[in-house]
C-alpha positions as MATLAB code, in Angstrom:
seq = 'XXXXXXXXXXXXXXXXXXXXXXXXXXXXXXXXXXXXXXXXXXXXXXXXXXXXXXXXXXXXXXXXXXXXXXXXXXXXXXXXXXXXXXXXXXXXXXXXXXXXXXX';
ca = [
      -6.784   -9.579    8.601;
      -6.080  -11.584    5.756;
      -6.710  -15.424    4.464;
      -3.519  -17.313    3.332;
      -4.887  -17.520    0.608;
      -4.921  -14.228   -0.677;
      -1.572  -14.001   -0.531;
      -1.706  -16.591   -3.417;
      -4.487  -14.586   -5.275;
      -2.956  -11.399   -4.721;
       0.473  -12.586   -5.860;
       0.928  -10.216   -9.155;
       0.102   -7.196   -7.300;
       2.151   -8.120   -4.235;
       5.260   -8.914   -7.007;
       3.788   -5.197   -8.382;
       4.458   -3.840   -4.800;
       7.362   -5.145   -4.360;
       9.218   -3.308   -7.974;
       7.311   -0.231   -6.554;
       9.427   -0.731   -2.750;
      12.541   -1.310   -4.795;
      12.068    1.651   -6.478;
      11.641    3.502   -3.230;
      14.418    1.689   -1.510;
      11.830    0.821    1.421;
      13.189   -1.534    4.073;
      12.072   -4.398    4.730;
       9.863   -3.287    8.235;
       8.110   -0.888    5.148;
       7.913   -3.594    2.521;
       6.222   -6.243    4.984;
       4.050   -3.535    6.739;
       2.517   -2.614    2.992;
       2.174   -6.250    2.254;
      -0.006   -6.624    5.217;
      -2.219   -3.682    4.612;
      -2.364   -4.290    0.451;
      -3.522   -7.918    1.852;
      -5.983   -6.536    4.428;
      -8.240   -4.135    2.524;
      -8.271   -5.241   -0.796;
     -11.264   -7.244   -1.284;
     -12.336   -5.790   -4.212;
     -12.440   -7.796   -7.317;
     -12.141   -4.680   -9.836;
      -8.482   -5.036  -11.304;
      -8.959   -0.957  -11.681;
      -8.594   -0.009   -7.735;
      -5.967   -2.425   -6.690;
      -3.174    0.283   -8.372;
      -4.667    2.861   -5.983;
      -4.873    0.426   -3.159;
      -1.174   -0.584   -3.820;
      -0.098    2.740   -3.700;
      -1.825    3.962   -0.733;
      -1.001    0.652    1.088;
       3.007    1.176    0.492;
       3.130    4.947    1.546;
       1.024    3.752    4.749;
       3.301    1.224    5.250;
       6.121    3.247    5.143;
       4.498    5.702    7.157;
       4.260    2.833    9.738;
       7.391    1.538    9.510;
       9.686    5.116    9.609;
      10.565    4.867    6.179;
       8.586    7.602    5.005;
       8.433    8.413    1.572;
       6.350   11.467   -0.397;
       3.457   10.946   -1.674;
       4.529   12.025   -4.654;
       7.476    9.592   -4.859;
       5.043    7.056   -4.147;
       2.488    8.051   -6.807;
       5.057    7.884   -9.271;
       7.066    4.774   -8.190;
       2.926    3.041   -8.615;
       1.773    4.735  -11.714;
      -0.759    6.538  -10.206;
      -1.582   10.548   -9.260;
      -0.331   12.511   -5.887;
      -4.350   12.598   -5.363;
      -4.762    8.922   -5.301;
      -2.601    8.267   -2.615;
      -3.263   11.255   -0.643;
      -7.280   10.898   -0.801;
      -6.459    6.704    0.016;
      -3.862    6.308    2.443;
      -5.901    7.236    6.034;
      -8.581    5.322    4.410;
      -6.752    1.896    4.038;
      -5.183    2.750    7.800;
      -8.780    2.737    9.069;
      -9.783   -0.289    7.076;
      -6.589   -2.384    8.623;
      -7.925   -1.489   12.031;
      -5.735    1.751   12.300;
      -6.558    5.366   13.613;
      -5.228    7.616   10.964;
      -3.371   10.898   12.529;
      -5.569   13.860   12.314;
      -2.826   15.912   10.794;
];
């Protein structure tokens, strides 16, 4: 869960998530579902891991949602590598309060 206030914080990154969801043509289910998990597990202060966290947060939130995307498509729609999002995504599921599939 997430204070109201880091919505207000956050609000660069969240306008950086959503160019990255237009690029991916997410829905909106997707786009709010990423919000919520960007929101919910990035407490770190280090500007340097919220592009990973971004990333992993909108292919999990697709994920979520049934608006799947690849991880590659993701990667590149963020500006970050394939491994990023594939060694973050379960992670940021887990810190939300999520079990991540075992696939």
């Amino acid at each position: 869960m997430y204070r109201a206030g880091d919505e207000f914080d956050q609000r660069e990154w969240l306008e950086e998530l959503d160019a990255v969801a237009d690029e991916l043509d997410l829905d909106a289910e997707a786009r709010s579902t990423a919000k919520d998990l960007f929101l919910s597990t990035a407490e770190s202060p280090e500007e340097r891991s919220k592009p990973p966290a971004l990333a992993a947060s909108v292919y999990a939130g697709a994920l979520i949602a049934g608006d799947q995307r690849s991880q590659t498509a993701v990667a590149d729609a963020a500006g970050v590598s394939r491994l990023v999002v594939q060694e973050r995504w379960k992670q940021i599921l887990e810190r939300a309060g999520f079990d991540a599939p075992t696939w």
